[in-house]
Structures are given as C-alpha cells and as structure tokens.
N, C-alpha and C positions, 0 to 999 in steps of 0.2 A: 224152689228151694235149692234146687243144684248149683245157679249159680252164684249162690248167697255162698255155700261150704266152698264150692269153688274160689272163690272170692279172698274168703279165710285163709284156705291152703296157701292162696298164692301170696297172700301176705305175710305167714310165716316160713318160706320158703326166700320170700326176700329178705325176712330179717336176718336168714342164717347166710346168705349173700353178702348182708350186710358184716355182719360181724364176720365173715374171710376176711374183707376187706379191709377190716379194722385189726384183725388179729398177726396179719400178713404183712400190709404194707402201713398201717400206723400205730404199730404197737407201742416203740418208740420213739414216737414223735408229741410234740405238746397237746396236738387234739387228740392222739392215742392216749395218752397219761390222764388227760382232764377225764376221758369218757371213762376209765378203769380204774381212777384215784390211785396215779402209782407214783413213785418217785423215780426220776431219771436212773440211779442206778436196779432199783427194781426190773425198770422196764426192760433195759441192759439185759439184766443176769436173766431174766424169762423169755426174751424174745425169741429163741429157737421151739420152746415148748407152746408158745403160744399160738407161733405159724402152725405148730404140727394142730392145736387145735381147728386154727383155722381152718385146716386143708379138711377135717371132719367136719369142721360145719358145712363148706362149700358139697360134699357128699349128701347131708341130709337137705341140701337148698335141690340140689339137683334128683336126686334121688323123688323128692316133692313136683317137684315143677314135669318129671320124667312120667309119675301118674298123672298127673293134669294135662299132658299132652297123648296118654292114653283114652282121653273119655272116661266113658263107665266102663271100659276092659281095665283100667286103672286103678280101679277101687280100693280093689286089696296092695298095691304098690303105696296108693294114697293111706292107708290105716296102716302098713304096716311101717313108713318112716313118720308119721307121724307119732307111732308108740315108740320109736325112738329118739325122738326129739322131747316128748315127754317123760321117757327115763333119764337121758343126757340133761334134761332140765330140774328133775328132782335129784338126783346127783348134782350136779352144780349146787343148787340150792342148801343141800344139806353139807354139803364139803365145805362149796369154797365163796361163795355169797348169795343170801337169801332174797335178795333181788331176782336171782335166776330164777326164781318157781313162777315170780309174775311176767319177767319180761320174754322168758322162754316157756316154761311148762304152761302157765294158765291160757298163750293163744293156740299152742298145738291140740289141749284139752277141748279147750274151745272148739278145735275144727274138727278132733276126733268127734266129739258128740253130738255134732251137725252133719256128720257124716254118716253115724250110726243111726240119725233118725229121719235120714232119706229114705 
C-alpha cells in the first residue's frame, strides 16, 4: 500500500509543479487565460501576484517530493505539506474558486488518508 500513497503524493506534488509553471511563466499567455478563464487585461494586472503564488505552490511540490525522497523517515514531512496543500486548497476553494477544493484539496485529502492508514 506504500507505494499506492506514494504514488498519490507524487501526483499531487506534480500538480503544484504544474500550476508554478502555469502561474510563473503562462499566466499571461492565451493557454494561461484559457486554463484560468481571465481576460487579457485581468491577466496583466494579476501577474505579479500570481508568480508570487506560483513560487508557493513550487514550495508545497517540492516540500512533497522532499519526503518521498526520505522514505519512511519522511512521513511526517509527507502529512505535514500535505495538511498544507489541503488548507491552501480549502482557502482557495472558499475565497477565490470552488474548483480549488476538487482539483487541489480533494487529491492532497486523498493522499493524507492513504497515508494515515499505512
């Protein structure tokens, strides 16, 4: 079963890999706007705040991937940015789009609870 959690973690460790990438270098660009439904000047006036989110997600990807390269000395590294990727996703969620609770909170919840029943 470890490497089924393992598996999780490291899938939502890339998604917040993913989303630096997107919040960094295509915020505003046409596949940045499509993926974030923004309008060209939106994207403009946010893209400084959104790098700085990015460089937060890039934290919780690496922060993830940092206990997955611990082993089981990792564990607690692994539950502890995973409870923050599901706090930064139920904030997201309740702020600023309710999409965040599935595409972020519900796989980090996911892997917390596969972790806590290793």
């Amino acid at each position: 079963m470890a490497w089924i959690t393992n598996m999780v973690i490291a899938i939502v460790a890339f998604f917040h890999f993913y989303f630096l990438i997107l919040e960094i270098f295509f915020w505003d660009t046409s596949f940045g706007r499509k993926v974030f439904a923004m309008t060209p000047d939106y994207a403009k006036t946010t893209k400084v705040l959104a790098s700085n989110q990015g460089v937060y997600n890039g934290f919780l990807s690496a922060g993830l991937v940092w206990g997955l390269t611990l082993g089981a000395a990792g564990n607690s590294v692994k539950i502890f940015f995973l409870g923050c990727v599901i706090v930064a996703g139920i904030f997201g969620g309740l702020t600023a789009n309710r999409k965040i609770l599935w595409i972020q909170a519900l796989p980090a919840v996911i892997a917390l609870v596969l972790k806590l029943l290793e």
